[in-house]
C-alpha positions, 0 to 999 in steps of 0.5 A: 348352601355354598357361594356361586363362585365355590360352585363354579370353581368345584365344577372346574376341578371335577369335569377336569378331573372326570374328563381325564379319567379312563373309560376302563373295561365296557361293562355288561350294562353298558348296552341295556341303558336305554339313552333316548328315554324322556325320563331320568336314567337312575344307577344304583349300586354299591359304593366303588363299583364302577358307577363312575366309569359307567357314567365315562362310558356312558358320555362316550356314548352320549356326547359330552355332559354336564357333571357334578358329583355331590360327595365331593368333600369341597361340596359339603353343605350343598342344598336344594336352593344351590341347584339353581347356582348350579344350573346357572354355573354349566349355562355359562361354562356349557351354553346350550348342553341339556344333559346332566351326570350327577353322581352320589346325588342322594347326599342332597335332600330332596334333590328330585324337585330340581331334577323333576324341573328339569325333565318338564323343560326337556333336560336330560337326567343321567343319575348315580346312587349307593342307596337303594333305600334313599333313591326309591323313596325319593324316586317314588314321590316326585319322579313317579312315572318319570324314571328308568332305574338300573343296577350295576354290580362289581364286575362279572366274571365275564367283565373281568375276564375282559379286563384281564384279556383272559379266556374262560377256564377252572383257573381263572375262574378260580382267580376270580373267586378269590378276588371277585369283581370290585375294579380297584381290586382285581387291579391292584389285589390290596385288601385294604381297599375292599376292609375299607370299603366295609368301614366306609359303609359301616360308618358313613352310609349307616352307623352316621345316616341313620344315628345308630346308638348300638354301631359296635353291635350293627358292625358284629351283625353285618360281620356275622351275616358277611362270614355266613353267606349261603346260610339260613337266618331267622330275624328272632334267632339273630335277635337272642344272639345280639341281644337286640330287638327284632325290629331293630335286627330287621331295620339293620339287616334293611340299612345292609341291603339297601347299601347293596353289601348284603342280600336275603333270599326268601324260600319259595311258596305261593303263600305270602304269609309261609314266605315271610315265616319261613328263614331266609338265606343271606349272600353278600356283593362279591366273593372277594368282599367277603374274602377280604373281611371275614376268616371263615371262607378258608376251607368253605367253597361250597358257599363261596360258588353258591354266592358267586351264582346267586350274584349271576342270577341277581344281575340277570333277573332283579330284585324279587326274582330269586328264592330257594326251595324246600319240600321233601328236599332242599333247591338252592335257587328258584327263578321266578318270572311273573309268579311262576317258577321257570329255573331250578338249579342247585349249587355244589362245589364237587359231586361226590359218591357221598352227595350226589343223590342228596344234590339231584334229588334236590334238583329234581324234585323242584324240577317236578313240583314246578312242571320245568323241562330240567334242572341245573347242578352248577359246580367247580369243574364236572360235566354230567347228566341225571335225567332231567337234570345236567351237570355244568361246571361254573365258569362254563355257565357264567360265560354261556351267553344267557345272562346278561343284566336285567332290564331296568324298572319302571315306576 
């Protein structure tokens, strides 16, 4: 618990701090938050986004807020009893605001009391988190039915292109490739900041959260996962190569996908039981993350485009939307849409006389088992047509003006 006065005096010091920031580029996400809702408004996403910034966008749009970010170092020990201090502390500097931006708010246990409180008097409720795991479980007793939960990413290529003032092209999409989306950066270009950030998560959001004995394996693990995007896994395969039980591989692979560094992508089938089977694929944040913290993108751009899309397509379509195909052929991307496949599209850094037929068969097949009207092979700069399936270059179909981030969940 922390003293009233300590409360007031970190309050003062952050809404000085986070009204002096920089509203920076409008992100993508801006416009699908939905402000005039009777539930709490939660934003989730990985550490060093952007979240912040959102919230600063968010304020333009909203009117000024109460604010509070809860990893402030100086509110280390804040506890449930302290929101009621803390409430009291904006009645007195802001008499009569009802809306609140908290930011890292999963760093309070059960946090969602006050914040269900709050929503039954008629109070607004702005939230961010880098927990996917944590919030879902809060969100899922006390704020069941009473919330709206969007993602952000690290920027598209869209948004940075934005940034930059730049218009699309093979050679600035060839920069963003190489640096990807995190904002600090795409400004700066220092590594450092993105190795850090890997350490950050590692250690404070895993290894410490959740008291992990084997911390040097889990970090090989997340390092090997990281340095394989694009790749399929097994969760037996991975537990003969670090010595460790399934369940374990299982529960860390979890704790990196509910940190938002890595994701797994199922293959696609009507049986549950041949889905959960079956290898999964592994993709990370953004392309300049891995670039950053792995030496085997040197030479593989093949991958590199793959995750760069498969990142398009999960800000667009969610979580749960996106699987791969293997019949006779291998798809690397299905869209599926209320149970029913809707895209087929394949990824390939340059079609060659040597795979071009390896490449559309792919696309085709899963064209014709799921009855679409065509496929896609997304590459690095071709233009073409086979039949039912077209050829587009990647910086083209990023910035075609269909994808757009996905509508928030309701639970």
């Amino acid at each position: 618990m922390l003293l009233r006065e300590t409360i007031r005096e970190i309050v003062q010091l952050q809404e000085k701090n986070f009204a002096s920031q920089e509203t920076g580029v409008s992100r993508d996400l801006l416009d699908s938050v939905d402000m005039n809702v009777r539930r709490a408004i939660i934003i989730s996403g990985i550490r060093r986004c952007g979240k912040s910034t959102l919230l600063r966008q968010l304020s333009q749009k909203t009117g000024e807020c109460n604010f509070f970010n809860f990893e402030d170092a100086r509110a280390n020990g804040f506890d449930l009893n302290d929101f009621d201090k803390l409430d009291q502390v904006f009645s007195e500097l802001h008499p009569g605001m009802g809306c609140y931006f908290f930011d890292e708010i999963q760093m309070v246990p059960e946090w969602e009391r006050f914040v269900r409180g709050g929503l039954d008097s008629g109070k607004r409720f702005i939230i961010t988190g880098s927990n996917a795991s944590l919030l879902s479980r809060e969100l899922g007793t006390k704020l069941t039915g009473r919330h709206l939960t969007y993602e952000l990413f690290p920027f598209s290529y869209s948004e940075a292109l934005r940034m930059k003032k730049r218009v699309p092209s093979l050679s600035t999409f060839n920069d963003y490739a190489e640096r990807g989306g995190f904002p600090e950066y795409v400004i700066s270009g220092t590594s450092d900041i993105l190795q850090q950030l890997f350490s950050d998560i590692i250690t404070r959001d895993i290894v410490v959260r959740y008291k992990l004995r084997n911390a040097a394996i889990f970090k090989s693990l997340a390092l090997y996962l990281l340095s394989n995007v694009g790749s399929e896994f097994s969760y037996t395969n991975l537990a003969k190569t670090f010595g460790i039980t399934t369940k374990s591989i299982i529960e860390y692979i979890s704790y990196l996908e509910d940190s938002y560094m890595l994701f797994t992508v199922p293959m696609f089938s009507y049986s549950y039981k041949k889905m959960v089977i079956n290898p999964k694929k592994i993709f990370a944040i953004d392309p300049g993350f891995i670039k950053a913290n792995t030496l085997s993108f040197m030479d593989n751009n093949g991958r590199l485009l793959e995750n760069i899309v498969f990142l398009q397509l999960r800000r667009t379509y969610g979580q749960n939307s996106i699987f791969y195909y293997r019949g006779k052929h291998e798809c690397d991307f299905i869209v599926v849409d209320k149970n029913k496949p809707v895209q087929a599209i394949q990824v390939c850094f340059e079609l060659t006389k040597d795979n071009m037929q390896r490449e559309v068969d792919g696309a085709s097949e899963a064209v014709n088992e799921f009855k679409l009207n065509k496929g896609l092979i997304i590459t690095m700069d071709q233009t073409d047509k086979f039949g039912d399936v077209e050829v587009i270059p990647a910086w083209k179909w990023l910035t075609a003006g269909s994808s757009h981030p996905t509508g928030p969940s309701i639970t």
